[in-house]
C-alpha atoms as an extended CHARMM CRD file, in Angstrom:
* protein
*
       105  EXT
         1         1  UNK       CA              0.0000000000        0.0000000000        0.0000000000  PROA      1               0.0000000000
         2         2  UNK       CA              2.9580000000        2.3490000000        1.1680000000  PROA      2               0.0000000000
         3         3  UNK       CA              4.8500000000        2.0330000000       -2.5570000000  PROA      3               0.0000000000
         4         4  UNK       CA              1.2800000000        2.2680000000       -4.6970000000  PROA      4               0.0000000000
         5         5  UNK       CA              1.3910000000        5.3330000000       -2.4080000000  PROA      5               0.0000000000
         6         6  UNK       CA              4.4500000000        6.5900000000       -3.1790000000  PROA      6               0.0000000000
         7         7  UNK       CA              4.1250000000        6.2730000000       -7.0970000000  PROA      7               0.0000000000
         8         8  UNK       CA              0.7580000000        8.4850000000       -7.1120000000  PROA      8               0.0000000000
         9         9  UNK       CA              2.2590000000       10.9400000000       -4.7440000000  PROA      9               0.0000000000
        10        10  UNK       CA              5.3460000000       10.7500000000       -7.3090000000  PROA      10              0.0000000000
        11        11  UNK       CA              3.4680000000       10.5100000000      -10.1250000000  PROA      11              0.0000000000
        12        12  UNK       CA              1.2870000000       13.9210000000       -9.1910000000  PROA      12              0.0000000000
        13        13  UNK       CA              4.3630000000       15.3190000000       -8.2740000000  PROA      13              0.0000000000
        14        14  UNK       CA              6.4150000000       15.1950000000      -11.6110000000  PROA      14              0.0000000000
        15        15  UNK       CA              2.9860000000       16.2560000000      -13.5930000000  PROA      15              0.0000000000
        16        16  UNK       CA              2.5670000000       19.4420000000      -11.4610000000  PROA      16              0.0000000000
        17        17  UNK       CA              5.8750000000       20.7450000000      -12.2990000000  PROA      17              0.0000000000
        18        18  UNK       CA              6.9690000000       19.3330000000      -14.8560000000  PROA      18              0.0000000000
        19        19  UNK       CA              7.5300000000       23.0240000000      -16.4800000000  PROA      19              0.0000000000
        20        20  UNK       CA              8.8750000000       23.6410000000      -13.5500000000  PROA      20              0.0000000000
        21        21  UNK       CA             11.8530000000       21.8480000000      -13.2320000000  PROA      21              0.0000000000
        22        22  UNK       CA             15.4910000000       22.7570000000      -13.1250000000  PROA      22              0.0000000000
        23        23  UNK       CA             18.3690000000       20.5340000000      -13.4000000000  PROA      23              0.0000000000
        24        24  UNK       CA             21.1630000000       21.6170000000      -10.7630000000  PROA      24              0.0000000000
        25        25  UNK       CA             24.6560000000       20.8170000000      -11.4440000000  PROA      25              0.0000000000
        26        26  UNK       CA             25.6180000000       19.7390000000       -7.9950000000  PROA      26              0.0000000000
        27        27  UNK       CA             29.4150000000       20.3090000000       -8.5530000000  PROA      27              0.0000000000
        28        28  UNK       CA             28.1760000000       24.1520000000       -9.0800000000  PROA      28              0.0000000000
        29        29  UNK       CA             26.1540000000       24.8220000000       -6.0520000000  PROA      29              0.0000000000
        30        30  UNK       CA             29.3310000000       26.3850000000       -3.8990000000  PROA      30              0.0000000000
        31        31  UNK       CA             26.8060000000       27.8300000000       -0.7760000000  PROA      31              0.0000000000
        32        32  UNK       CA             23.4910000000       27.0060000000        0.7540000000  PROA      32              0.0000000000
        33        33  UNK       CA             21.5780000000       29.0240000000        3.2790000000  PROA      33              0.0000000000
        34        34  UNK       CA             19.1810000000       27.9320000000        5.1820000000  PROA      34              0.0000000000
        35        35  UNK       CA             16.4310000000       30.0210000000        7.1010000000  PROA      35              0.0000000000
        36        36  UNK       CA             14.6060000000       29.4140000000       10.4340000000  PROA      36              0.0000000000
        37        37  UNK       CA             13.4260000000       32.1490000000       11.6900000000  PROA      37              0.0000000000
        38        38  UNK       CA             10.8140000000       30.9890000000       14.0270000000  PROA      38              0.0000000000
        39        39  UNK       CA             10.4880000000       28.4170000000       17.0340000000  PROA      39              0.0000000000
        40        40  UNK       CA             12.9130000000       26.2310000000       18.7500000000  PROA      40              0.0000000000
        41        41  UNK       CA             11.1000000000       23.5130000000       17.3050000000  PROA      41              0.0000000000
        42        42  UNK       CA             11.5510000000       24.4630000000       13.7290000000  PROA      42              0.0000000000
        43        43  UNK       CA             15.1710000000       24.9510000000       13.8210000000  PROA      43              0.0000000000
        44        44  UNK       CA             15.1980000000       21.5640000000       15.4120000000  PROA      44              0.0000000000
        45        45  UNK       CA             13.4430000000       19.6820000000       12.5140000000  PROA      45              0.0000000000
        46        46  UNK       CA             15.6340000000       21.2490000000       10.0370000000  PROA      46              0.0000000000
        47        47  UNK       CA             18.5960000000       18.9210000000       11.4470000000  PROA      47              0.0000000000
        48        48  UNK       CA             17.5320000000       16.0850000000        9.1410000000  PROA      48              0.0000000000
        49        49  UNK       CA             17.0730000000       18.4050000000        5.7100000000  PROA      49              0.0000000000
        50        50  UNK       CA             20.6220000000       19.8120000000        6.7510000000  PROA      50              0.0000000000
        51        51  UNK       CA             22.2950000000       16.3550000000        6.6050000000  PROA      51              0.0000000000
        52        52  UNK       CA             20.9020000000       15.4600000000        3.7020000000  PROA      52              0.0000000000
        53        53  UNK       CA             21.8000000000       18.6380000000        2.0500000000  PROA      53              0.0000000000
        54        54  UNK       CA             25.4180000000       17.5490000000        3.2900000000  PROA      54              0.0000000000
        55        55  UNK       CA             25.0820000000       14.3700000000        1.5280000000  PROA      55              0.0000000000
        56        56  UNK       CA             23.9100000000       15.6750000000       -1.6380000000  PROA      56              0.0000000000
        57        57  UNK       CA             25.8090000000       18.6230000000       -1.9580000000  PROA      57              0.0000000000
        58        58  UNK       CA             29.3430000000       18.0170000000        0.0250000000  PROA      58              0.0000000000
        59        59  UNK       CA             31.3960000000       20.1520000000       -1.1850000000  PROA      59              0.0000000000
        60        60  UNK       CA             29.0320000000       22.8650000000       -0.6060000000  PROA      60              0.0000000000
        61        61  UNK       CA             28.9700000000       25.5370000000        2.5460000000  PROA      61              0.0000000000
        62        62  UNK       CA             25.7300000000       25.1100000000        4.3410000000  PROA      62              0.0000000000
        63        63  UNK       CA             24.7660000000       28.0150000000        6.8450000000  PROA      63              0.0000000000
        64        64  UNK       CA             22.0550000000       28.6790000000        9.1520000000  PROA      64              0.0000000000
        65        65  UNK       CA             20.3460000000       31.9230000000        9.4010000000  PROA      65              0.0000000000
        66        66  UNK       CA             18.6400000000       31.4510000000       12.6540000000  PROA      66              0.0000000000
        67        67  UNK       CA             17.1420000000       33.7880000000       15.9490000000  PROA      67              0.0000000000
        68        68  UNK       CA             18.7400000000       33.9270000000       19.1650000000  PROA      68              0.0000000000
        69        69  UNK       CA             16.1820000000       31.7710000000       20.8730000000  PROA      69              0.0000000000
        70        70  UNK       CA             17.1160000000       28.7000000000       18.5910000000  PROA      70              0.0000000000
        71        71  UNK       CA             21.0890000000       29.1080000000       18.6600000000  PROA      71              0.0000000000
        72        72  UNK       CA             21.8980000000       26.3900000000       21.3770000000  PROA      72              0.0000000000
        73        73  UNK       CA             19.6830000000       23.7830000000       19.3560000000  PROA      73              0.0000000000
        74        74  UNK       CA             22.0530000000       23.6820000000       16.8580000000  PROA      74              0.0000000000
        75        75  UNK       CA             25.7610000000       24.5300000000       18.6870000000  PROA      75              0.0000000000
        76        76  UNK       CA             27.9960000000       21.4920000000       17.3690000000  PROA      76              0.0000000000
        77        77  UNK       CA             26.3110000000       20.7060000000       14.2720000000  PROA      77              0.0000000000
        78        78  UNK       CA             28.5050000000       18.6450000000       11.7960000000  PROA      78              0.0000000000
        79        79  UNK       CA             26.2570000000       19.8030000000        8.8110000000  PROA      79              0.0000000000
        80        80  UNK       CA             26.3040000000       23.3610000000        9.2680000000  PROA      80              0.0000000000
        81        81  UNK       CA             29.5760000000       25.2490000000        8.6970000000  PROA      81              0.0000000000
        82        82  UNK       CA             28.1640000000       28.9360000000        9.9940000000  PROA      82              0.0000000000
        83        83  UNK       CA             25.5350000000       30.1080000000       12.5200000000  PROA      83              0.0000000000
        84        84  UNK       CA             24.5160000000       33.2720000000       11.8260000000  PROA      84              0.0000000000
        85        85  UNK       CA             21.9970000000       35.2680000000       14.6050000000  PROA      85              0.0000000000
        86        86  UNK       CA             19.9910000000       37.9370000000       13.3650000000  PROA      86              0.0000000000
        87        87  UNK       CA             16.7920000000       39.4830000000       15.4730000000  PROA      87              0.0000000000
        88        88  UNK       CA             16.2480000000       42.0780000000       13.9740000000  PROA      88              0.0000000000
        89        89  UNK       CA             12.7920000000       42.0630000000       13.3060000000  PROA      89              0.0000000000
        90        90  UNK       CA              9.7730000000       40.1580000000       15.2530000000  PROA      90              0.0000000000
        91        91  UNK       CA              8.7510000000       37.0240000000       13.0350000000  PROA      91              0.0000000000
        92        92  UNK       CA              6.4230000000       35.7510000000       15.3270000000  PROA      92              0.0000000000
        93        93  UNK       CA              4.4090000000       36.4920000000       18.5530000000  PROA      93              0.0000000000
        94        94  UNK       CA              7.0070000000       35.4150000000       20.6810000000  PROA      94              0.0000000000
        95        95  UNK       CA              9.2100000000       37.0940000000       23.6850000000  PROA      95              0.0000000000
        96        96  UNK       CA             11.9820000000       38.5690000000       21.3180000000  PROA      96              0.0000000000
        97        97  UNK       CA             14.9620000000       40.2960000000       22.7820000000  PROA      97              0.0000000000
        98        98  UNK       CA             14.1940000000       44.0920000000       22.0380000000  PROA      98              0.0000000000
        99        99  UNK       CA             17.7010000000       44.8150000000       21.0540000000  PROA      99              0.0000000000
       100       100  UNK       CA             18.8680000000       44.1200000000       16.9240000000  PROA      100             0.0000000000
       101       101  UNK       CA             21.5170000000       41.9750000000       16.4610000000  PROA      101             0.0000000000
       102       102  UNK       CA             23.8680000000       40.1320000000       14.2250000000  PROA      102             0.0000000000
       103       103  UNK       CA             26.4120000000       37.6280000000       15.3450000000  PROA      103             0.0000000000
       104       104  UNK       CA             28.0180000000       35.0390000000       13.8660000000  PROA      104             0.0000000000
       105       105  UNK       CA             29.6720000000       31.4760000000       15.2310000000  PROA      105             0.0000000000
């Protein structure tokens, strides 16, 4: 059930955007940032989309762009190679330091 599943999900997938589609030459992509912006919890569950941007682009540097409130979640992370902490503005309704910021690790 799980793999008929998988080849309609697939299947929808490739039809949507088909036109859409861009072939990336992996041996080009030189930096990746990612974004996370919001809870503790969302930094957190970008840990397993980090390693396997590791894995599929290695040779690439993969930062973080994160807020203050998430920087210990991710302190010794083999898949990123920079932390950067920016709270500058309020991205959610949540008990943000009132002072801007931009530091990096």
């Amino acid at each position: 059930m799980k793999s008929i599943l998988k080849k309609i999900i697939s299947i929808t997938g490739n039809a949507l955007f088909f036109f859409r589609k861009k072939n990336v030459v992996k041996s080009e992509v030189k930096k990746i940032l990612v974004i996370s912006l919001y809870f503790r919890g969302d930094a957190l569950m970008n840990t397993p989309a980090l390693r396997i941007l590791s894995k599929i682009f290695p040779q690439a540097q993969t930062d973080i762009w994160i807020k203050s409130r998430s920087e210990g979640i991710l302190d010794n992370n083999p898949h990123i190679n920079k932390t950067i902490v920016f709270d500058h503005f309020k991205s959610a309704d949540y008990n943000d330091s009132s002072k801007p910021f931009i530091k990096e690790k």
